[in-house]
C-alpha positions in Angstrom: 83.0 87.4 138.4 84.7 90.8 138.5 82.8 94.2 138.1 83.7 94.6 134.2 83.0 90.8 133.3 79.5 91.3 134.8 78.6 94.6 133.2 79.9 92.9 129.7 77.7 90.3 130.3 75.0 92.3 131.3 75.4 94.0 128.1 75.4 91.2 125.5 72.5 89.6 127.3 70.5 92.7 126.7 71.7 92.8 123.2 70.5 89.3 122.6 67.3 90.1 123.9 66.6 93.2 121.7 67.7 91.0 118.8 65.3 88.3 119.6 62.2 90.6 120.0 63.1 92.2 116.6 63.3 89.2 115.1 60.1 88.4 116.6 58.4 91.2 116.0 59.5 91.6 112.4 61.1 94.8 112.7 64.2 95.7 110.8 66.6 97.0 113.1 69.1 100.2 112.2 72.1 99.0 110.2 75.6 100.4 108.9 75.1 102.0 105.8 77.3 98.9 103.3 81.2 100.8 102.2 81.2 102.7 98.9 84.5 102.4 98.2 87.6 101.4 99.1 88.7 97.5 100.7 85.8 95.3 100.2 83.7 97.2 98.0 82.1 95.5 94.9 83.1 96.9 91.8 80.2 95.3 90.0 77.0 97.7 89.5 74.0 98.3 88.2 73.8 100.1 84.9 73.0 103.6 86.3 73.2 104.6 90.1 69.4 106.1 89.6 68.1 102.6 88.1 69.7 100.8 90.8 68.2 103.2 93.7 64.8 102.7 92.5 64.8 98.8 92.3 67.4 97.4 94.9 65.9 97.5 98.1 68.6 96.0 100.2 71.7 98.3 99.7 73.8 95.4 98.1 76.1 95.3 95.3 74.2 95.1 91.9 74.9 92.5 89.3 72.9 92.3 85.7 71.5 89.5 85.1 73.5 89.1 82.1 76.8 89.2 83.7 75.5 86.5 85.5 76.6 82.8 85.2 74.2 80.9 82.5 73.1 78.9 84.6 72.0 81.3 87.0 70.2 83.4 84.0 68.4 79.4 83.2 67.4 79.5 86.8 65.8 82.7 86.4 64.2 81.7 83.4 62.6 78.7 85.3 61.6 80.9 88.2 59.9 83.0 86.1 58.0 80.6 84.1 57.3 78.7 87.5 59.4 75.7 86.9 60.1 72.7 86.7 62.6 73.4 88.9 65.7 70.4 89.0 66.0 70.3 92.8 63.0 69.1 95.2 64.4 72.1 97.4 64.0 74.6 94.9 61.4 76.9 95.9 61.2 76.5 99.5 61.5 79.1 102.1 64.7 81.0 102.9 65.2 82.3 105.9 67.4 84.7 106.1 69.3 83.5 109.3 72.6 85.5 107.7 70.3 89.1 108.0 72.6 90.1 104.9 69.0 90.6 102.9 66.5 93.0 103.9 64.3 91.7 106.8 61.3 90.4 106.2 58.4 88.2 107.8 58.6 84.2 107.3 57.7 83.2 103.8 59.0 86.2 102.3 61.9 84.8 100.0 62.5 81.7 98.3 65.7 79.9 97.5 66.3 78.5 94.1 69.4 76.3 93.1 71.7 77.6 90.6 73.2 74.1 88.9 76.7 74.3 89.6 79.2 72.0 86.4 81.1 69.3 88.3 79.0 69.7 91.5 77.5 66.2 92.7 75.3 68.2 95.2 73.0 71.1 94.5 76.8 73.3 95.3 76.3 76.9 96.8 75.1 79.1 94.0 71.4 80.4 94.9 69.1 82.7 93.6 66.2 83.9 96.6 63.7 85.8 95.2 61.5 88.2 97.4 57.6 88.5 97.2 58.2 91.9 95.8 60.1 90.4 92.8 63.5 91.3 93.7 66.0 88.6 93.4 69.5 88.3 95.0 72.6 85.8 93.9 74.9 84.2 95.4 77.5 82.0 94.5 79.1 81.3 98.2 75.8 79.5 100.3 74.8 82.9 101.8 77.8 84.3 102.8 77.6 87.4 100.3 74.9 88.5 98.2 74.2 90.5 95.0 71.0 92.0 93.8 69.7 91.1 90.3 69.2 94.3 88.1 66.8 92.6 85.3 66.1 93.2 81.9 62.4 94.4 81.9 
């Protein structure tokens, strides 16, 4: 292996082991600041900038909870009567494998199953909710996320 091929290697096994003991440890490591504008950037927002600062933890796009899908604002209404839930999944521990949500110790969030029309399977709308009561949606399994700004 040449000189350059070794010192990559070097580095990315170094980076792998800081990422491990983070995980670990349970530390949030520093992160890019999400775009503002431009490509890629959500047009969806909370109702005020100031509202959203003080309740959305995680940086994310913002999303009312009644722009969202009805059967996403029925599964909040379950999660926050405590069920019944449709899905013998709903309510179990979510990871957070993608890191897209803020990082926090096992058990912190929950994934609940949005019912999806059409679907035969639970499909890949899901609402996590966070021991701190926020709640994030997604409609793509985990590849993007939105936090919930709810009526209180």
């Amino acid at each position: 292996m040449n000189r350059k091929r070794w010192v990559a290697f070097a580095g990315l096994v170094i980076a792998v082991v800081v990422l491990v003991i983070a995980m670990v440890g349970g530390q949030q490591l520093p992160t890019a600041p999400a775009p503002s504008s431009g490509a890629g950037a959500s047009t969806t927002t909370a109702p005020t900038a100031a509202a959203s600062a003080r309740s959305n933890p995680s940086g994310l796009p913002a999303i009312n909870a009644s722009q969202l899908p009805k059967e996403a604002r029925q599964t909040l209404a379950l999660i926050a009567k405590g069920g019944p839930y449709p899905y013998d999944r709903d309510g179990v521990n979510f990871g957070n494998f993608e890191g897209i949500l803020p990082k926090k110790g096992s058990g912190f969030y929950q994934e609940y199953t949005v019912v999806t029309p059409g679907e035969s399977d639970r499909g890949a709308r899901r609402i996590i909710a966070g021991k701190d009561g926020a709640k994030y949606y997604t409609a793509d399994h985990y590849e993007s996320f939105k936090f919930i700004v709810e009526d209180k």
